[in-house]
C-alpha positions, -999 to +999 in steps of 0.1 A: +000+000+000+017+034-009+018+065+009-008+083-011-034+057-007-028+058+032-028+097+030-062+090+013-080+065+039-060+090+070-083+118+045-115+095+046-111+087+083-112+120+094-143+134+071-163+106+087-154+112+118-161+145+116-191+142+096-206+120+123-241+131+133-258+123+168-290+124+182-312+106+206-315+078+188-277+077+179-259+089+207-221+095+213-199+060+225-177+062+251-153+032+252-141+020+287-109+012+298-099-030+307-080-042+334-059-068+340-073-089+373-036-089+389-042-068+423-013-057+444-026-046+481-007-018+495-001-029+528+027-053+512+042-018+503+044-006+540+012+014+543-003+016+576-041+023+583-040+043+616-050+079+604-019+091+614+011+074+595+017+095+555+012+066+533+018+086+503+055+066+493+034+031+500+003+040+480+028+054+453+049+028+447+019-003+442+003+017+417+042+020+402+049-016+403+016-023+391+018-004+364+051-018+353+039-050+355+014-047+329-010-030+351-037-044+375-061-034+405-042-014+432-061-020+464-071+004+494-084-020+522-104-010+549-089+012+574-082+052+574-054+059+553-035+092+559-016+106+524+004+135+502-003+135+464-015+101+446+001+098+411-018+077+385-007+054+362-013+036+327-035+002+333-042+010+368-074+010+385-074+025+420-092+004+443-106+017+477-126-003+492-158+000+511-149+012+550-120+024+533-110+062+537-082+076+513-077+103+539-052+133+527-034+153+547-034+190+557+003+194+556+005+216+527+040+212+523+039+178+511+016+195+480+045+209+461+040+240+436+037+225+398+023+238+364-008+232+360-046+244+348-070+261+363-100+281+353-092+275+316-057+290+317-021+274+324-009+283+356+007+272+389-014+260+419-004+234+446+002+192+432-037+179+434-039+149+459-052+132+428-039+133+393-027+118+360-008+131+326-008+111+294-027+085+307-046+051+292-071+028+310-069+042+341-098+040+370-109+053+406-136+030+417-149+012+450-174+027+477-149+039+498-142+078+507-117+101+489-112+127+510-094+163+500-092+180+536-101+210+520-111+228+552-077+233+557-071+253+524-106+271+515-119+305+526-151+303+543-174+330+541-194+337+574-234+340+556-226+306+544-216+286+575-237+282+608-224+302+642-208+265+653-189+266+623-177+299+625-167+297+655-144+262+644-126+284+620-114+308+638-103+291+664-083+268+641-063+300+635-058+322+602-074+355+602-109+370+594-109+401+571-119+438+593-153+438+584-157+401+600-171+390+566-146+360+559-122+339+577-087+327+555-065+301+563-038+323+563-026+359+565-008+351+527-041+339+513-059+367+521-034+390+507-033+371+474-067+374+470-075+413+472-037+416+453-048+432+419-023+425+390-006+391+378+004+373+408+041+358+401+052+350+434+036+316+436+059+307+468+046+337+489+008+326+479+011+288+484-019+293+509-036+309+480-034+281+448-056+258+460-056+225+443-083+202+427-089+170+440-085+148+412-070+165+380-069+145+350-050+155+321-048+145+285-059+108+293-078+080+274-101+053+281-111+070+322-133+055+346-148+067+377-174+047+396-189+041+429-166+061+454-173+090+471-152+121+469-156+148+491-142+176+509-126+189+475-095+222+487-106+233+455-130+222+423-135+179+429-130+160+396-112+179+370-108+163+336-092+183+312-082+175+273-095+137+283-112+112+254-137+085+265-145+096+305-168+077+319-182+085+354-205+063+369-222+061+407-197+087+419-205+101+453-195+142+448-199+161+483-185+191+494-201+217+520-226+246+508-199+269+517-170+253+495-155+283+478-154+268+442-159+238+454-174+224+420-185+190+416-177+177+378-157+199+356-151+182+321-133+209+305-123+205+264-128+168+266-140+141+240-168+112+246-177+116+280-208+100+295-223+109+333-247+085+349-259+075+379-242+100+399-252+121+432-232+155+440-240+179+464-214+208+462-209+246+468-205+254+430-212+239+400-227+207+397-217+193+361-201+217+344-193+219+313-159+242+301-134+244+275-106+268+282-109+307+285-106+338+265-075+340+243-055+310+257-087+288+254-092+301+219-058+294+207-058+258+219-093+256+206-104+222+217-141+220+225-160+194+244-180+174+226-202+143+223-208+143+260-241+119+274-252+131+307-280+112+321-297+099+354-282+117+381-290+143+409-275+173+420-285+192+452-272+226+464-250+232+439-252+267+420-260+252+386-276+218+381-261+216+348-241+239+337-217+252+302-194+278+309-182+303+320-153+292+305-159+280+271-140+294+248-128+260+230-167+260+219-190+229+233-213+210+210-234+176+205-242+172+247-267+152+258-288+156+289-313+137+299-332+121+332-320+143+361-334+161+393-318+192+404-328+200+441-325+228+457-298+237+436-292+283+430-304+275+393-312+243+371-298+246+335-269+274+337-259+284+304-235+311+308-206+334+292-198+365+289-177+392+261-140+384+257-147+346+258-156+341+223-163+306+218-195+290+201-217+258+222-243+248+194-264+212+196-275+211+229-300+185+238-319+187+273-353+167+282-367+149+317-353+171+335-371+180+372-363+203+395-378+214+427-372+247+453-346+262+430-334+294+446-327+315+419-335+308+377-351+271+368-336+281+336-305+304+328-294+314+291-269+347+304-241+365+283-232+390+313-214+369+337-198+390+356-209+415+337-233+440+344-263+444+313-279+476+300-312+488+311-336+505+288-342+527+304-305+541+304-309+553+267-300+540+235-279+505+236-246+509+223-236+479+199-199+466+199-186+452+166-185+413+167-147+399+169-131+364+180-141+373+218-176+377+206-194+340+226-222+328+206-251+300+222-274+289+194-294+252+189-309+244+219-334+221+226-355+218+255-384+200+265-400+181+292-391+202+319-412+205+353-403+226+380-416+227+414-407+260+429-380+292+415-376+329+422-377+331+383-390+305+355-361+319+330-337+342+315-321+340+280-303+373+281-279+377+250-258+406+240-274+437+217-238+425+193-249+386+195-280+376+205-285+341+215-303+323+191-324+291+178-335+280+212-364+253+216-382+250+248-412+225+247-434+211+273-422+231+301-442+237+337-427+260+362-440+272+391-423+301+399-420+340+416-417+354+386-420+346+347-395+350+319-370+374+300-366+373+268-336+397+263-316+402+232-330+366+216-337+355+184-360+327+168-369+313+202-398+291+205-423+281+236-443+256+227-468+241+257-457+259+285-475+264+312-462+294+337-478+298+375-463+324+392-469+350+420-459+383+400-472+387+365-465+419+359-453+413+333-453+372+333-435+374+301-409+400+293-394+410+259-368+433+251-350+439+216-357+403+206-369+392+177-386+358+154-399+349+194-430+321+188-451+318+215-478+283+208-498+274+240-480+296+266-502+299+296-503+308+325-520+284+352-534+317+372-546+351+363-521+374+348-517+412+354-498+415+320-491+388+298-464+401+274-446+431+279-426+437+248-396+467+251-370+483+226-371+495+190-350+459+177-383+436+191-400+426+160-414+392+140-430+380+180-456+355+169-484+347+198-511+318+187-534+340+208-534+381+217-563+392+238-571+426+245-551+442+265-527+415+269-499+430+255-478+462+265-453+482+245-428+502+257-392+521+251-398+525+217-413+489+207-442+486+179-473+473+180-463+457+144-436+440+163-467+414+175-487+391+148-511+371+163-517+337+147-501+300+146 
């Protein structure tokens, strides 16, 4: 076979590839990774369960000779199991078993400074107690406990823990800011973080670069399953530039008041699939990312074909989320089957100008969700940003560039929701709107009802709204192709529609009844047809 007619299959291989087309009924394979049966205990390598012996050379060195060896099951018996940094290896599956606690230590000086990633962006933060580079086959599983001792390394803010727990911290030692707001770990930490500017002095801020729990890099053929992992210093499982992740029955916990204490990050990775899972953390639940800004741009590597289905998240600050960071792009994910409880909003979509970055194809239905503080449902461009009212004048438009984010083809349906402070926001940019969005067969019960802010060719079909304060229940402002099909609302509304700004226009209702409808800030009555 000569070179050209490999060049020409390579050629082949790669259109199909990426010509390959999912859907429900075709969705994206993940391929898991196979072990070899041969398991190496490590209490033949001198560990000691007593909670107070560092195991870290012990637990190091099995999953080194097991790896060597062709790889293998490296097991964590029952006991408590005090350790530094865990390095993965090739063909290893990390074993802890149930009554088994992988307990690591609050030494911090055994967590050496490294290069690393965090937040989309290279940088240097403290050695994660769990983590892998260049990896294939290569598992966490068991029902025992993972435990990051991240008390010792977060921030705790004092509206988020009880008077008990306040109390804890600062007694522990470190320092609480002058207003009494916020206790630190450390005098250094505290510094680091009001420190404008680049911060280059990584030594003097060790206190400062938390580290993820388990940090997986550039690996193929991952599998987490059953264990629990909680107490993360900073986000819990961290896979980044990964290809076939599976995660399966993992146990996420970390405390309502863990400062970015996220629960799944999957950041610019490849065939992932998320089932069966519980997490209850202080930040994101499953979050979506793929690098940030420029640097994210330049590597450009999205996350894709991702199947996230049958699991439950509780407290978190986004159920599911995409973004911020997600300036690789995401596309072709999958949700399906999940409960978001209690959680500060339920789909979180979010980005803001300077990302760039385009997440197209996303698929979301059976989802439930019940005494969501804030949004049931979050489409926002301004992350951190703060929008432009109306009433502050005319809306300046920026040009579009590279750092220009786009969200476009959505679809949602099947959706109930037992209690929100708002049903939904899609709130784009007057530059970029956000765009092709389905939502079908929705019921919320809510405070309030919708914004529809800076959208384009958004449909509601079957949606049934009750909320406390209709006035409006459905807000519009320089939107436009909006179709509204069997939109209700399950009490009596003040206002129905409310329909703002001089750009609102094409905003098909099925039905318009007198008075139902309010224009203001320069907004058309031609800018509503009323028909199917």
């Amino acid at each position: 076979m000569n070179r050209i007619t490999l060049l020409a299959i390579a050629t082949s291989m790669t259109l199909m590839t990426q010509a390959q087309t999912y859907s429900w009924k075709n969705l994206p394979k993940v391929t898991l990774p196979i072990f070899k049966k041969d398991t190496l205990n490590i209490t033949k390598f001198g560990a000691i369960p007593d909670g107070m012996t560092l195991n870290t050379e012990s637990i190091n060195k099995a999953i080194e000779a097991c790896s060597k060896q062709g790889g293998g099951v490296v097991m964590i018996p029952q006991g408590i199991w005090l350790t530094g940094p865990v390095v993965l290896k090739s063909n290893v599956n990390l074993y802890v078993s149930r009554s088994a606690v992988l307990q690591f230590t609050g030494d911090k000086s055994q967590y050496p400074l490294i290069e690393s990633h965090f937040e989309g962006k290279k940088t240097v933060r403290n050695q994660a107690p769990i983590s892998g580079t260049d990896l294939e086959n290569v598992a966490i599983t068991g029902d025992g406990v993972i435990d990051g001792n991240g008390d010792v390394w977060r921030m705790v803010k004092r509206d988020k823990v009880t008077e008990g727990e306040w109390k804890k911290f600062v007694a522990s030692g470190g320092v609480v800011t002058p207003d009494g707001r916020s206790w630190y770990p450390s005098e250094s930490y505290m510094k680091a973080e009001y420190e404008k500017g680049p911060k280059t002095d990584y030594t003097a801020i060790k206190d400062y670069l938390r580290p993820n729990m388990v940090v997986l890099r550039n690996c193929k053929k991952v599998l987490l399953q059953n264990a629990t992992f909680q107490n993360s210093p900073c986000w819990n499982l961290h896979t980044l530039y990964c290809e076939h992740v599976t995660f399966d029955g993992v146990r996420v916990r970390n405390q309502p008041s863990a400062q970015n204490g996220d629960g799944m990050d999957i950041e610019s990775c490849s065939y992932v699939e998320v089932k069966n899972s519980t997490l209850d953390c202080g930040d994101d639940g499953i979050c979506i990312k793929s690098g940030k800004d420029e640097e994210g741009r330049k590597v450009g590597k999205a996350s894709q074909f991702i199947y996230v289905h049958h699991n439950i998240v509780y407290k978190a600050h986004g159920g599911f989320t995409i973004g911020s960071e997600m300036s690789g792009g995401a596309h072709d994910i999958f949700v399906t089957d999940c409960s978001f409880i209690g959680t500060d909003v339920g789909l979180r979509f979010k980005t803001q100008r300077g990302r760039g970055g385009i997440v197209e194809n996303i698929y979301i239905k059976n989802i439930n969700m019940r005494n969501i503080v804030n949004d049931a449902i979050s489409f926002d461009m301004y992350y951190f940003g703060k929008p432009v009212s109306l009433a502050a004048g005319k809306v300046e438009i920026p040009p579009v560039n590279e750092g220009t984010p786009q969200f476009r083809k959505f679809y949602i349906s099947n959706i109930v929701c037992d209690g929100a402070s708002r049903a939904m926001i899609i709130r784009g940019l007057p530059e970029m709107s956000i765009k092709d969005i389905s939502l079908s067969d929705v019921v919320i019960k809510s405070r309030r009802g919708a914004d529809l802010i800076e959208a384009s060719n958004v449909s509601l079909s079957n949606v049934a709204l009750q909320c406390t304060e209709t006035s409006p229940l459905i807000n519009i402002e320089n939107s436009q192709g909006l179709s509204f099909v069997k939109v209700r609302s399950l009490n009596t509304p003040t206002q129905f529609y409310s329909v703002n700004g001089d750009r609102s226009k094409e905003i098909k209702v099925d039905i318009v009844a007198e008075g139902s409808v309010q224009f203001g800030y320069g907004a058309e009555k031609s800018a509503v047809v009323a028909g199917k």
